[in-house]
N, C-alpha and C positions, 0 to 999 in steps of 0.2 A: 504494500500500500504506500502511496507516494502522494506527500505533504506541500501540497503548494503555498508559498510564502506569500502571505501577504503583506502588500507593501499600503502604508497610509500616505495620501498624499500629504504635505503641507503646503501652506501659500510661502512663496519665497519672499515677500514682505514682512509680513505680520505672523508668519507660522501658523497661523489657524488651520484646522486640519480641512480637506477639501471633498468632497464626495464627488468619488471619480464617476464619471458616465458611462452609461451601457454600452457606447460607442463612442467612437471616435476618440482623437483624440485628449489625453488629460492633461487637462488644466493645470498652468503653474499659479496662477491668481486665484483668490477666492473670489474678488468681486472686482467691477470697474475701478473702486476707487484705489484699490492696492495698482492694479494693472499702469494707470495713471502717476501711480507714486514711481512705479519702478520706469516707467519711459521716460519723468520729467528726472531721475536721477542717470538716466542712461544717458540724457543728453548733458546733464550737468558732467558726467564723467569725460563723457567725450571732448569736451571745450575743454577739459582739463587734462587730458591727454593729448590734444593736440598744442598745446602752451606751453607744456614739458617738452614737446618733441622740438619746437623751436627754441623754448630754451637751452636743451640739450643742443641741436646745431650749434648756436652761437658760441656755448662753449668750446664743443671742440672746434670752431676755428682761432676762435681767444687763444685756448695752449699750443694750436699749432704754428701761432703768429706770436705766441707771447717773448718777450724778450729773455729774461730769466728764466732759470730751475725752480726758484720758488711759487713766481707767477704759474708755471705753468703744474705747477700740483696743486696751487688754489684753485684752480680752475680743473682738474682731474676730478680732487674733493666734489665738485658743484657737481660734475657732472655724474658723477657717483652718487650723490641726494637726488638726481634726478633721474634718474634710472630706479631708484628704489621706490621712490614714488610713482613711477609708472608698474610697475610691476605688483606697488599694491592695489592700483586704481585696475590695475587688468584682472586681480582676484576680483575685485568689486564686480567690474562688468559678468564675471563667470558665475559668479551669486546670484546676480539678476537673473541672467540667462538660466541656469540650469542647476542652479541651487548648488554648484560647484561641482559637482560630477562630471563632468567634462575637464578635457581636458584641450 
């Protein structure tokens, strides 16, 4: 005899659990208003992913024009805070999308 798992949905906003449907596909949102929170922060991410990504350019041409060894690891440093921070803003996006399971 063979045990199928059952899996609870949750809302990937607010975690409230979701009742899956007889078809189609299931639902990451419980309701409009979560759906809406997570687009209006998907777009907040992305302006903010695209602001690191030019801030990161501008760096790396600063250390590649910079005069000194010092200058050019202060500017290594930023570009390194700036990289970390996209890379937490890219978990973020992943959480919206697919409650992190993806990859």
């Amino acid at each position: 005899m063979s045990t199928a798992t059952v899996t609870r949905l949750r809302c990937l906003v607010c975690h409230r659990p979701i009742e899956r449907p007889k078809t189609g596909r299931p639902p990451s949102y419980c309701g409009d208003s979560c759906r809406r929170l997570a687009e209006f922060e998907v777009r907040r991410v992305e302006r903010r992913l695209s602001k690191l990504e030019d801030l990161a350019s501008d760096a790396r041409i600063q250390a590649a024009t910079a005069p000194t060894e010092s200058v050019r690891d202060l500017h290594a440093r930023y570009l390194d805070a700036c990289s970390a921070e996209s890379d937490r803003l890219l978990a973020r996006l992943r959480d919206l999308f697919d409650g992190g399971e993806g990859a």
